[in-house]
C-alpha positions in Angstrom: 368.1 55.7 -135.5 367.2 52.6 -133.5 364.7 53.3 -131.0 363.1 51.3 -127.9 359.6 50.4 -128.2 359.0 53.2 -124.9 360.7 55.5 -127.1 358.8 54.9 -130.0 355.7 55.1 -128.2 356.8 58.2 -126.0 354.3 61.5 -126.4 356.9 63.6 -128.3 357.4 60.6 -130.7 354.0 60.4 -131.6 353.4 63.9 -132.0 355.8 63.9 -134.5 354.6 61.2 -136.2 351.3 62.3 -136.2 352.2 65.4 -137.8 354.2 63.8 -140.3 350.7 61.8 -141.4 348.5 64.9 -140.9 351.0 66.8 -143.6 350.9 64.0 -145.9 347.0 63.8 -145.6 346.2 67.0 -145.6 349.2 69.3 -146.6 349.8 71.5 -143.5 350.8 71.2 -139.8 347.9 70.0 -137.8 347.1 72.1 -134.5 348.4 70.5 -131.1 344.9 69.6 -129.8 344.8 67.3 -132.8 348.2 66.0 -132.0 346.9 65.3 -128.3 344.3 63.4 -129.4 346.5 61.4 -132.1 348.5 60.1 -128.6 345.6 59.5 -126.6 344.2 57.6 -129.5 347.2 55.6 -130.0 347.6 54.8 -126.6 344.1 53.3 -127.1 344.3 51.3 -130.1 347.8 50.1 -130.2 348.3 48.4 -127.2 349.9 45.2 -128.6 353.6 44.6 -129.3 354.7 45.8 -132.3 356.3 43.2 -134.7 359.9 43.7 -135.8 359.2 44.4 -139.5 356.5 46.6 -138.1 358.4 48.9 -136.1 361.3 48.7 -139.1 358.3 50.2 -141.5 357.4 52.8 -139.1 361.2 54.0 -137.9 361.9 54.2 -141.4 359.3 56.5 -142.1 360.2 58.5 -139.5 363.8 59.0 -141.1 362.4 59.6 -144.6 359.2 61.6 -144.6 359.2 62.2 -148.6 358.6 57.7 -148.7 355.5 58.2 -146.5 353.2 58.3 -149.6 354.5 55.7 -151.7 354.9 53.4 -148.3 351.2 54.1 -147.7 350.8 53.2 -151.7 352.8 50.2 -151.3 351.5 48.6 -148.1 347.8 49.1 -149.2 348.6 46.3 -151.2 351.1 43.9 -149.7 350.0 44.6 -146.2 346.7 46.2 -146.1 346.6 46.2 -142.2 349.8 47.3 -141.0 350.7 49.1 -137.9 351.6 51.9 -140.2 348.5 52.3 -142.3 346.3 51.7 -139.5 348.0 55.3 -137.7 347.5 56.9 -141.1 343.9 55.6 -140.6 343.6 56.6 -137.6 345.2 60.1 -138.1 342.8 60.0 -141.2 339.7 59.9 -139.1 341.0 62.4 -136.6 341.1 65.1 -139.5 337.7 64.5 -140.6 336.1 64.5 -137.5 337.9 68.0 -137.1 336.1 71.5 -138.0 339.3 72.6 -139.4 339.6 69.9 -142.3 336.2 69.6 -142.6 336.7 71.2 -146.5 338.9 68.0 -147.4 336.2 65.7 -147.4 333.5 67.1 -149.9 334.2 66.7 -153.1 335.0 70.0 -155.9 332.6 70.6 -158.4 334.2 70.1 -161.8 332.5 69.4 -165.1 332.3 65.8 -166.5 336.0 66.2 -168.8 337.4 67.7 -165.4 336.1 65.0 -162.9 337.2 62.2 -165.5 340.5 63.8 -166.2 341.7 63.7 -162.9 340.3 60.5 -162.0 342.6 59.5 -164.4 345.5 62.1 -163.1 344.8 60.2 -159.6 345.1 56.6 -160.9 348.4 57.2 -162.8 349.9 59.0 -159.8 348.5 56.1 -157.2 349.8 53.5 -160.2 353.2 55.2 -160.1 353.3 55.6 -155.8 352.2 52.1 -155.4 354.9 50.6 -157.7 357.5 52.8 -156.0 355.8 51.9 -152.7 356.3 47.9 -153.1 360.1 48.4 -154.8 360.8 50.2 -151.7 359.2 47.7 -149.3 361.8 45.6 -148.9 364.5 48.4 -147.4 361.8 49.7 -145.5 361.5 46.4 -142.9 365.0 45.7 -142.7 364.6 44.8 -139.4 367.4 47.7 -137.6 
């Protein structure tokens, strides 16, 4: 799936995209008026070229939804400011500005044993996505 940079860019694109990132982030489909404002937004903030590798990163993705977590792992640590982790970022501030999501963003109540048990349930699983994140970097920007 190669697509121009207008196509990449086009509304319907980025909806999609944007709802793949708002499922990742916050496990269900995000309602359209979100999705409106993830375009507007993006047709705000990205309004440089996009570099080869970039675009690579982001068509692929697109094609493979289940490597968006362990891509977001991955580039967190070899390229901390990518296009791609700056639209998570951006979709990421969208939801918590949102009265839907608001319940995402405060923290659960849980014992001492329970807070430090999954701390440590969250490290090994962010361990395990980032090392599966940066093995898979280098098919991700094959440049298509």
């Amino acid at each position: 799936m190669s697509l121009s940079t207008d196509a990449m860019d086009a509304p319907d694109s980025l909806k999609q995209e944007g709802e793949q990132i708002a499922r990742y982030l916050a496990g269900v489909s995000p309602p359209p008026d979100l999705l409106e404002r993830y375009v507007e937004a993006h047709a705000s903030l990205f309004r440089d070229a996009v570099h080869p590798a970039e675009r690579a990163a982001i068509l692929f993705v697109r094609q493979h939804a289940w490597a968006l977590p362990y891509m977001d792992a991955g580039l967190a640590l070899l390229r901390p400011h990518s296009r791609l982790r700056n639209k998570i970022l951006l979709m990421f501030a969208l939801l918590e500005t949102t009265p839907d999501f608001i319940d995402l963003f405060f923290a659960e109540s849980a014992s001492k044993p329970g807070a430090l048990f999954r701390m440590g349930k969250t490290a090994a699983k962010g361990l395990v996505y980032t090392v599966v994140g940066v093995a898979l970097y280098p098919f991700m920007v094959r440049v298509r």
